[in-house]
N, C-alpha and C positions, 0 to 999 in steps of 0.2 A: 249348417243347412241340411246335410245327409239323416242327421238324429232328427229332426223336425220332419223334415218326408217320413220316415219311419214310422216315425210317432201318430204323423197324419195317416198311413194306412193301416198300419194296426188299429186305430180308431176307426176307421170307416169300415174294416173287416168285421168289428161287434158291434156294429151299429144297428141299428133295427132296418131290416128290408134290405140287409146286406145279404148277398147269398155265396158260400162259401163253397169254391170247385175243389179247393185242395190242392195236397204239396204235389213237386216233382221235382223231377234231376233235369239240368243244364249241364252242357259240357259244350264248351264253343271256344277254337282259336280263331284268332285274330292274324294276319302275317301283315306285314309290311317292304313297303320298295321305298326307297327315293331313286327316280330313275329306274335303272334296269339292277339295282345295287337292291338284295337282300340284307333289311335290317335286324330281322328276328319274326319270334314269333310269341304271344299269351295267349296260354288255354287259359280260360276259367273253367273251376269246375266248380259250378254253386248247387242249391238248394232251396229250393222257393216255393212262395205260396200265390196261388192267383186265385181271383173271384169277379161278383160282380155288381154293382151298388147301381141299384135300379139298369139305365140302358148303358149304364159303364163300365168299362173293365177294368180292373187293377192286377199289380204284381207286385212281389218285394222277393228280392234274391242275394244269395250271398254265401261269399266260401272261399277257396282258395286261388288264387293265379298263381299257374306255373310261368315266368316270362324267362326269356328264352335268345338273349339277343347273339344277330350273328357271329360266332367264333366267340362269345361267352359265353359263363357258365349260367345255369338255370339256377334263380331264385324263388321261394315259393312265398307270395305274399297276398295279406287279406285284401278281398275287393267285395262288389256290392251293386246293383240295381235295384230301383224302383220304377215303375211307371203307370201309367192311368189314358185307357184313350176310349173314348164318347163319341157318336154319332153328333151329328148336327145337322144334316137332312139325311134323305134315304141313301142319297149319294156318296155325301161329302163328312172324314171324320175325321177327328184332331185327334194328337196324340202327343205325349212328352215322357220324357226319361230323365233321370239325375241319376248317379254312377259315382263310384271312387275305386279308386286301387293304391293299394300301401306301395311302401317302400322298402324294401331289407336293411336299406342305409339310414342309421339313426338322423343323419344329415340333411337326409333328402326331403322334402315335403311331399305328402300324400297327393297323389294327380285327383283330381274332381273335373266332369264332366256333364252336359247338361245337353240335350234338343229336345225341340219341337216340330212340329209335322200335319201337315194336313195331308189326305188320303184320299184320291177321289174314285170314284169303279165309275167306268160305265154302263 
């Protein structure tokens, strides 16, 4: 599913009447609790590109996570965003995201991620 998103916006980035903003750097941690208990923490640090296809925006990103969990050690593994979010009135605007992050452990299966979102301003 992640290579098919991909594929989808690198398609829609050459597409005609696409307009292209350009790359930039992400760097964003993550920390986490259960409870008042520190479970760790993942920086990504990606590299991305956004734009914008008629009154929509898109993004596609991707690079390394540092994760980081409590009283272990730090693993540095590939991860990944896309997303795409559109007006629908003046108000009110949708938005979605798909995501993955690896694993260091051959054993482990790659985490995949997905939301949706409507956005409203007053």
């Amino acid at each position: 599913m992640i290579k098919s998103v991909f594929a989808a916006t690198a398609a829609l980035s050459m597409s005609a009447g696409a307009a292209f903003a350009g790359p930039y750097v992400n760097v964003e941690a993550n920390s986490g609790w259960t409870g008042s208990d520190y479970t760790g923490t993942t920086t990504d640090a990606h590299v991305g590109y956004e734009g914008t296809v008629g009154s929509a925006s898109w993004y596609v990103q991707g690079g390394a996570s540092f994760v980081s969990p409590d009283g272990g050690e730090t693993d540095t593994v590939p991860s990944g965003k896309a997303g795409i979010g559109a007006p629908i009135t003046e108000a009110l605007g949708a938005y979605g995201e798909v995501s993955f992050i690896g694993s260091g452990d051959a054993d482990i299966d790659r985490g995949y991620g997905a939301k949706l979102g409507l956005k409203y301003s007053f």
